[in-house]
C-alpha atoms as one frame of an Amber mdcrd trajectory, in Angstrom:
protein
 161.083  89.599  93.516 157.804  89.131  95.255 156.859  86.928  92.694 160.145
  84.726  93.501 158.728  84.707  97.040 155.648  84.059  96.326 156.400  81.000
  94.541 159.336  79.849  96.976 156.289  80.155 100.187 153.939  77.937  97.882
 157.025  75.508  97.303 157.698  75.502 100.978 153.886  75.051 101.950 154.448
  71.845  99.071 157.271  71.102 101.157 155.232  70.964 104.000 152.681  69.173
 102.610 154.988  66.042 100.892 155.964  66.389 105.019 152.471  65.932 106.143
 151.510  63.011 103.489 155.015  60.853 104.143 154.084  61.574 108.362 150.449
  60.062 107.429 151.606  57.162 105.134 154.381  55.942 108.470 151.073  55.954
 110.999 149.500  54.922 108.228 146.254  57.095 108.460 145.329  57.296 104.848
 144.222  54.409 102.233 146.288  54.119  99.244 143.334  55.382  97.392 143.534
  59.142  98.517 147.229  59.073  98.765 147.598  58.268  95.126 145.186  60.827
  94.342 146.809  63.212  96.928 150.353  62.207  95.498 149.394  63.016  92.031
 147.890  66.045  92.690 151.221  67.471  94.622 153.271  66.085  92.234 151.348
  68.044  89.296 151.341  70.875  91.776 155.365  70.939  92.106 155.977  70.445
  88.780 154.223  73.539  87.598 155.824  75.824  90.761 159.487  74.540  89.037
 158.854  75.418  85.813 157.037  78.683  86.524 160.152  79.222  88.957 162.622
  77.503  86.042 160.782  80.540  83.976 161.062  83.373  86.006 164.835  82.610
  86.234 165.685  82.521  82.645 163.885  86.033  82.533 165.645  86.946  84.847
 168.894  86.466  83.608 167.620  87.512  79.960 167.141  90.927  81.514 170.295
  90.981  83.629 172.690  89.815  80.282 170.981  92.780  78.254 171.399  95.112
  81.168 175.235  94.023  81.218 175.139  93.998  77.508 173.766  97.479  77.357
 176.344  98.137  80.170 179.348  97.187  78.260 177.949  99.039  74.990 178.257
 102.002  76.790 181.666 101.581  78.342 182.846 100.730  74.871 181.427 104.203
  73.565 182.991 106.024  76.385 186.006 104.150  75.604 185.849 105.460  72.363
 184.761 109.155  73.255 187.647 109.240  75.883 190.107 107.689  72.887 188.873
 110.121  70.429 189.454 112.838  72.540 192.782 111.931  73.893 193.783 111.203
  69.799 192.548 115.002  69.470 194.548 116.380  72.337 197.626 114.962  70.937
 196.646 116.377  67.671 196.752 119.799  69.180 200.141 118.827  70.908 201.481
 117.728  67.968 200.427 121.021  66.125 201.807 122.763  68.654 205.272 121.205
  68.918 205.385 121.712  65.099 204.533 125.365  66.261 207.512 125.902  68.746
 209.828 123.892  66.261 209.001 125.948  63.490 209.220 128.900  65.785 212.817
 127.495  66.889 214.350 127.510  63.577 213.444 130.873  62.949 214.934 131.991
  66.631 217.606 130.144  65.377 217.947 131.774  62.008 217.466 135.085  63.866
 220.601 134.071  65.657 222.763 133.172  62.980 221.518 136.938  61.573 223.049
 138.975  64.666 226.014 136.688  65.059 226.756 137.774  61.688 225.632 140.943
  62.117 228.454 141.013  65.210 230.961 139.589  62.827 230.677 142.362  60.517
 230.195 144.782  63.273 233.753 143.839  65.020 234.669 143.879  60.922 234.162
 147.300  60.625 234.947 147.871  64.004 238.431 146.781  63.446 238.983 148.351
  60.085 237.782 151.942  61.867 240.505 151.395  64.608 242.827 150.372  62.143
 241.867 153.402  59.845 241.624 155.971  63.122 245.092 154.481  64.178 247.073
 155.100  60.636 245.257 158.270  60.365 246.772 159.199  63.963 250.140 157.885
  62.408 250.211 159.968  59.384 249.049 162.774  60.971 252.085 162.631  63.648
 254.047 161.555  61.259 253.481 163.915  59.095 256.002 166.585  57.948 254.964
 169.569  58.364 255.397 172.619  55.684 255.637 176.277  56.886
C-alpha cells in the first residue's frame, strides 16, 4: 500500500504542477518554448505514474482472485470433509437401525415363543383341572367295596 501512496502523492504533486503551468500560461509568464518542453515532460511524467499505477492494480487484483480462489478451494474441501462425514454418520445410523430392526424381529419372535408357550401352558393347565376334576368325580363317585 505505500507504494499506492507513494505513487498517488507523485500524481497529486503532477496535479499540482499541470495547476502551476495552466496558472503561468493565464498571466502568461512563460514562452511557449519552455511550456512545450515543460508540457511534454509532465505529460511523459503522468503517463508512466498511470501505467505503473494501471500495474500495481492488476497485481493487485491477480493476488486478491487467487486468494479468493484459494479461499473457495478450501470451502469446497471442507464442504466435502463435512459431506463425507455426515454420509458416514448416516452410515452408522443406518447400521444401527438395521441393528434394532434385526434385534426387533427377534424380540418379536421371542414373543410369539412365550405366547405359545402360554397357550400350551393354559393347554395343559386346563387338561390338569379337567383330569384333577374327573379324578375328584370318580373318586366320589366311586362305589365303594367292603
Amino acid at each position: 500500500m505505500d507504494q499506492f501512496s507513494d505513487i498517488k502523492a507523485r500524481k497529486i504533486d503532477m496535479d499540482e504542477k499541470m495547476a502551476l503551468i495552466k496558472k503561468d500560461i493565464s498571466n502568461e509568464k512563460l514562452n511557449k518554448k519552455e511550456l512545450y518542453v515543460l508540457d511534454i515532460r509532465f505529460i511523459l511524467e503522468k503517463e508512466s505514474l498511470m501505467q505503473e499505477l494501471e500495474r500495481k492494480k492488476i497485481h493487485l487484483l491477480n493476488v486478491f482472485n487467487a486468494a479468493s480462489d484459494k479461499r473457495l478451494r478450501e470451502n469446497e474441501h471442507n464442504s466435502l470433509t463435512r459431506n463425507i462425514d455426515l454420509s458416514l454418520q448416516f452410515q452408522g445410523l443406518g447400521a444401527r437401525v438395521n441393528g434394532l430392526m434385526a434385534k426387533q424381529d427377534s424380540l418379536q419372535v421371542e414373543q410369539q415363543e412365550l405366547a405359545r408357550n402360554v397357550g400350551l401352558t393354559d393347554e395343559v393347565n386346563a387338561i390338569f383341572e379337567k383330569k384333577s376334576r374327573d379324578a375328584i368325580k370318580v373318586r366320589s363317585g366311586r362305589p365303594k367295596f367292603s
